[in-house]
C-alpha positions in Angstrom: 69.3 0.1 -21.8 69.1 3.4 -24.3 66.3 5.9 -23.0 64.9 5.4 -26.4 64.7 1.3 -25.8 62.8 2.0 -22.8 60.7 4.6 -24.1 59.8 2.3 -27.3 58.6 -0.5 -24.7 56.6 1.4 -22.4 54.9 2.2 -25.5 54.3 -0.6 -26.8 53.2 -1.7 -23.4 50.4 0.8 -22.8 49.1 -0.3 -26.5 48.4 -3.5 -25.4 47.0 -2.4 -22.0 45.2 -0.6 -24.4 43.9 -3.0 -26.7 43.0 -5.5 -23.8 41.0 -2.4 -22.3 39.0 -2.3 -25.4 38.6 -5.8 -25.7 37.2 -6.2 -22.3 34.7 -3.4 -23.0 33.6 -4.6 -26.2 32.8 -7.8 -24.4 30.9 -6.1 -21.7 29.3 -4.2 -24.2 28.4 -7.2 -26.4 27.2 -8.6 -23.5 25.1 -6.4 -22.7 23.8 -6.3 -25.9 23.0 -9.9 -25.6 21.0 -9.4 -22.4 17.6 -10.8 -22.5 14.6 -8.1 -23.3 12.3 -8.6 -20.4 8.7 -6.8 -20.0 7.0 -7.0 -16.8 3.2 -6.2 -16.2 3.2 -4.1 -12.6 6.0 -2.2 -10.6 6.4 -4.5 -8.4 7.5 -7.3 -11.0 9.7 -4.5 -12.3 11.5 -4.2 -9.3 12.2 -8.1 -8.3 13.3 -8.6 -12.0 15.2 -6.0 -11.8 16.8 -6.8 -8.8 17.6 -10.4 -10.5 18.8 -8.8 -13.4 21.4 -6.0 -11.8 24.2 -5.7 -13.8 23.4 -7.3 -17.0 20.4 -5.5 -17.9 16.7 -3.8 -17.1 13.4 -5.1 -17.0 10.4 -2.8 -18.4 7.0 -2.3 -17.3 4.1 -1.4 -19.4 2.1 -0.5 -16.3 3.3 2.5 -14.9 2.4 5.6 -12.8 -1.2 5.9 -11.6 -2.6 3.3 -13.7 -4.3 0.3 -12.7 -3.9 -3.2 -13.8 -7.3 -3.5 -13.3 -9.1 -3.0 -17.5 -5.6 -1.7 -18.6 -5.2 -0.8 -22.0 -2.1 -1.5 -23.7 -0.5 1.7 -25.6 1.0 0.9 -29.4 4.8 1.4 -28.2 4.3 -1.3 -25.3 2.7 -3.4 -28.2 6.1 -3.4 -30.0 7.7 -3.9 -26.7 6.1 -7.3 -26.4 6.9 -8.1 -30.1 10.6 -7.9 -28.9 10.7 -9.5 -25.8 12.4 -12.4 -24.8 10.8 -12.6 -21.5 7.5 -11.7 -19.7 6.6 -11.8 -16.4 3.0 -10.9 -15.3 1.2 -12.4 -12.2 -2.1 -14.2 -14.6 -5.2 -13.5 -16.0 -7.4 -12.3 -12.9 -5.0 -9.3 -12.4 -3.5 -8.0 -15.7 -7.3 -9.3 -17.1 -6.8 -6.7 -20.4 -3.5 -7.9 -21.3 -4.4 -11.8 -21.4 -5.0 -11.3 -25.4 -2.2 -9.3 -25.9 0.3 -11.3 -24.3 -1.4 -14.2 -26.4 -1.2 -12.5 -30.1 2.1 -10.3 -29.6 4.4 -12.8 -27.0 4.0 -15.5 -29.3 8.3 -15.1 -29.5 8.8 -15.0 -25.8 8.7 -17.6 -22.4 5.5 -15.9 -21.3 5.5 -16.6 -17.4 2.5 -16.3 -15.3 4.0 -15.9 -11.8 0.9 -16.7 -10.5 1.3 -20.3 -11.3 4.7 -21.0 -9.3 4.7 -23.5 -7.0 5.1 -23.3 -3.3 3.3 -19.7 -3.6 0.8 -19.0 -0.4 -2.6 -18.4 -1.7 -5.2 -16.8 -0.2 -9.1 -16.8 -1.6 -10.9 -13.6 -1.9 -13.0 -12.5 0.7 -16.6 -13.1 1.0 -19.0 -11.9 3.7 -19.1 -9.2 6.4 -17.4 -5.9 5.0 -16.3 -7.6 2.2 -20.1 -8.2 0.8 -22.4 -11.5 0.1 -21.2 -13.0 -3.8 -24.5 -10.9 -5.1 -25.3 -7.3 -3.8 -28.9 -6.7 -5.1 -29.2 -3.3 -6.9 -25.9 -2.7 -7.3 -25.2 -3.5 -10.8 -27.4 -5.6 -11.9 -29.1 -9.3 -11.5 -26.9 -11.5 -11.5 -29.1 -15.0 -10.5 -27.3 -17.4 -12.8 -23.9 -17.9 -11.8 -22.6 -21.7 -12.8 -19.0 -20.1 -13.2 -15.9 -22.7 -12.5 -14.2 -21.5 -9.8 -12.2 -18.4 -9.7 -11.8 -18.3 -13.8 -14.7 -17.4 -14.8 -15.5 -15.4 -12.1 -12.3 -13.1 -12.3 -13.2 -12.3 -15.7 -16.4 -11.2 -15.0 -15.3 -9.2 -11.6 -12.6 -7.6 -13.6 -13.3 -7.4 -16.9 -17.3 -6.5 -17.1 -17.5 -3.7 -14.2 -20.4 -5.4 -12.5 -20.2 -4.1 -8.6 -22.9 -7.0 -7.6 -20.6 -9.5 -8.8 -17.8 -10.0 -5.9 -14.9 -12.0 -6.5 -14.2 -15.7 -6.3 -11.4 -17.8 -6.6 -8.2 -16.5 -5.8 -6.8 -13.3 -4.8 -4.1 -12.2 -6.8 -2.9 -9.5 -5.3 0.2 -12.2 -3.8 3.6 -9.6 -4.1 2.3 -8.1 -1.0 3.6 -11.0 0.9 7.3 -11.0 0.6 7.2 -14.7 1.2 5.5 -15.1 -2.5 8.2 -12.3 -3.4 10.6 -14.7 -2.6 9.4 -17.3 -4.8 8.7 -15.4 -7.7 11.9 -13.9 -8.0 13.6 -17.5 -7.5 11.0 -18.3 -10.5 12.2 -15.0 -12.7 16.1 -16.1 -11.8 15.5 -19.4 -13.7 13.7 -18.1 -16.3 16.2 -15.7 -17.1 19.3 -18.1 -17.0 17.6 -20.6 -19.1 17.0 -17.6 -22.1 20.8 -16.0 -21.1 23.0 -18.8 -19.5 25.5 -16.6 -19.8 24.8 -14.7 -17.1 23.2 -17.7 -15.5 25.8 -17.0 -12.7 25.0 -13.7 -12.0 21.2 -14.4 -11.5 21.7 -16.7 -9.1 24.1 -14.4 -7.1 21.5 -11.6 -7.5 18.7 -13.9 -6.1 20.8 -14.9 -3.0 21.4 -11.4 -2.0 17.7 -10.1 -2.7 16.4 -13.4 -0.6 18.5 -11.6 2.3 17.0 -8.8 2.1 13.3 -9.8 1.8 14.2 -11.6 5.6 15.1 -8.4 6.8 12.1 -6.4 4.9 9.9 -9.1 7.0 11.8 -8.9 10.2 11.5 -5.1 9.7 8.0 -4.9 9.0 6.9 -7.0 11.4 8.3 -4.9 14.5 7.3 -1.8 12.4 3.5 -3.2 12.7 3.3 -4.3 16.4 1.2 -1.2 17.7 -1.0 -1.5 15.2 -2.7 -5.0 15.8 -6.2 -5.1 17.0 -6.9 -2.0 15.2 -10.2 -2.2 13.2 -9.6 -0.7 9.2 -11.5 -0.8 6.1 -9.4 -0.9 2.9 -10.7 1.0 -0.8 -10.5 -2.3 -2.5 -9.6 -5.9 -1.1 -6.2 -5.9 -2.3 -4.1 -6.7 1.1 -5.1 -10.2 2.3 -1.8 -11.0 1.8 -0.1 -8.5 3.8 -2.8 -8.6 6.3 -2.7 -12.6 6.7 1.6 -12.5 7.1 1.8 -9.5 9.6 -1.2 -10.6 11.2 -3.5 -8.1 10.7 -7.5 -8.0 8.8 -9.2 -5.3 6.8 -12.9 -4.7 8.4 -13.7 -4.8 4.7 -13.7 -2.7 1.6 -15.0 0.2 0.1 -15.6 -1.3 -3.0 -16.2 -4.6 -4.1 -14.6 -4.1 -8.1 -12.3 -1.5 -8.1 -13.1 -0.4 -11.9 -16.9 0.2 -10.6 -17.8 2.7 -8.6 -19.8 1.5 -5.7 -23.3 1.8 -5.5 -25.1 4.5 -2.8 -26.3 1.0 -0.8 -22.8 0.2 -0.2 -21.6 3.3 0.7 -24.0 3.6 3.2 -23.0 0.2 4.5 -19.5 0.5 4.5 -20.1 3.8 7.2 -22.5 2.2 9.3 -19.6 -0.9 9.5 -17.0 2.1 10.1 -19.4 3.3 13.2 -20.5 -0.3 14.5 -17.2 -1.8 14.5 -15.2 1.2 15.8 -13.1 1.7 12.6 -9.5 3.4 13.1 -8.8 4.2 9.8 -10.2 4.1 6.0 -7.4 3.9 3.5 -7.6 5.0 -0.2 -5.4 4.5 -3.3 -4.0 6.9 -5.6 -5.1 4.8 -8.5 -9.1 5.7 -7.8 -11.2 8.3 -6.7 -10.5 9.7 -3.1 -14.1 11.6 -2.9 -15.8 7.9 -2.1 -13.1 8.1 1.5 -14.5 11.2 2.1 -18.3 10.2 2.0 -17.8 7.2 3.9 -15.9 8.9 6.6 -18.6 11.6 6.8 -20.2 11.7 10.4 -17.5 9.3 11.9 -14.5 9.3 14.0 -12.2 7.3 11.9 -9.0 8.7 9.8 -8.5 8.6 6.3 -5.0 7.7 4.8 -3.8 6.3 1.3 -2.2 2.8 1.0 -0.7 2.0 -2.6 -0.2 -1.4 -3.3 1.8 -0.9 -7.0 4.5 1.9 -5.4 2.9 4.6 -7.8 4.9 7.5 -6.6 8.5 5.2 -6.3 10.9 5.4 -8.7 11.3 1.8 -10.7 14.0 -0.5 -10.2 15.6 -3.1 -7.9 14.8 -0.6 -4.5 11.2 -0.1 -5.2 9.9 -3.2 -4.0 11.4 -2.7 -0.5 10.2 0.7 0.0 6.4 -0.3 -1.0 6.2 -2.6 1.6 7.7 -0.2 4.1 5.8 2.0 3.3 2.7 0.3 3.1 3.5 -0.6 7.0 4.4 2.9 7.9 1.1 4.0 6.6 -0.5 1.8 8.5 0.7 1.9 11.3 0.3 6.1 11.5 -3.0 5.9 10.9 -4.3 2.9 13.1 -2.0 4.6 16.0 -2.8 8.2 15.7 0.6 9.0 15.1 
């Protein structure tokens, strides 16, 4: 065969390695393009969507940073980002309180799902009593006699969304990624979701779920061993927000600085909270980043105990499918510094 032949074919040859090249990226491209536009409430939703949805596309979050899902308020940009979307995933109504309406009059379009409502979840009720406070504190906030509430509705609304500090929580805690057991079943819940709007990619979902459920039962396995020095050590938490990761690792807050975290607590309760640090031989008092670290300070003031900060959203982490990992870590590390003097 003439060089010329042979040249003419290899050229032809790399043309249609070419053109299948181009095809294929198109497609991926197109693809992509196709990929359902999620919105997720909290970092921690980010990061188990995300994780569901590696390699196809990413999840946003309208809370970010140092803000609190507690009273949130929704910018104009994240408004047009729930115009858009395809998909929401928020945990319910007695977290993301602020964003109940929004989600209502903006998400009409998308499969708006409430992750709080999966089934199989483990639930725990917010605590009443000792540390935690009676369901009225007297002077702090207001009177607050009348209280024929249905259970837990009515009374997140009010605990959240009205700033009264003498009106403690009922119902149930939704503070529930902090128990990667629940993260489990969320993200099994945001891997259906997402192949019934994209069954293209249906496939890839499920794959993605079945490698992040491994690694949740090595995050537990880890953080278990991680916390072993630290139980029987007495703690008192900024806001009640780690029932969940206290009831699996088998630990228990001494009770809480504050009884709503979007109202500052009252001078009575302050002064309760350090007489409970001194009486019950508290370890450790943990802030958050998301409020104001001077109230750690006066409750620690003529005690023994250490102060640290626990985060329960991952404020300082960067978003995506690692993030949800590390803020558990994390969250054990800290604790277990602190309660061990380490």
């Amino acid at each position: 065969m003439s060089s010329e032949k042979s040249f003419s074919r290899i050229r032809r040859l790399a043309s249609i390695l070419g053109l299948a090249t181009a095809l294929s990226t198109a497609s991926a491209a197109a693809a992509f393009a196709g990929a359902p536009k999620v919105v997720t409430t909290i970092k921690p939703l980010q990061s188990l969507a995300a994780s569901i949805m590696e390699g196809v596309g990413t999840p946003t979050v309208l809370i970010d940073g140092a803000a609190s899902p507690h009273g949130y308020s929704l910018k104009p940009s994240q408004a047009a980002q729930l115009q858009n979307a395809n998909v929401v995933f928020w945990i319910g109504e007695s977290l993301e309180t602020s964003l109940e309406k929004p989600l209502d009059s903006l998400a009409g379009k998308a499969d708006v799902v409430e992750l709080m409502q999966a089934k199989g979840l483990h639930l725990v009720p917010f605590r009443l009593g000792n540390g935690f406070g009676p369901h009225v504190h007297e002077g702090e906030g207001g009177d607050h006699d009348d209280h024929d509430h249905d259970a837990g509705h009515e009374a997140a609304h009010d605990e959240h969304g009205h700033g009264e500090e003498g009106h403690h929580h009922e119902g149930t805690d939704p503070h529930l990624w902090l128990d990667p057991e629940n993260a489990r079943i969320m993200a099994e819940v945001m891997a259906d979701h997402l192949a019934a709007a994209d069954p293209a990619n249906a496939g890839t979902y499920r794959a993605n779920f079945d490698k992040l459920n491994a690694r949740l039962s090595e995050l537990e396995a880890e953080i278990k061993t991680e916390l072993e020095p630290a139980h029987g050590k007495t703690f008192v938490v900024f806001h009640d927000a780690y029932h969940y990761f206290e009831d699996r690792f088998g630990l228990a807050a001494s009770g809480s600085i504050t009884l709503n975290p979007e109202s500052p607590p009252g001078a009575d309760r302050l002064n309760e909270i350090q007489q409970r640090i001194k009486t019950d031989g508290v370890v450790c008092v943990f802030g958050e980043p998301q409020f104001e670290p001077k109230l750690v300070s006066v409750v620690l003031e003529g005690t023994d105990a250490r102060m640290a900060t626990l985060d329960p959203l991952g404020t300082g982490l960067t978003n995506g499918p690692g993030l949800y990992e590390q803020l558990l870590k994390g969250i054990a590390k800290t604790m277990t510094n602190c309660l061990t003097g380490k």
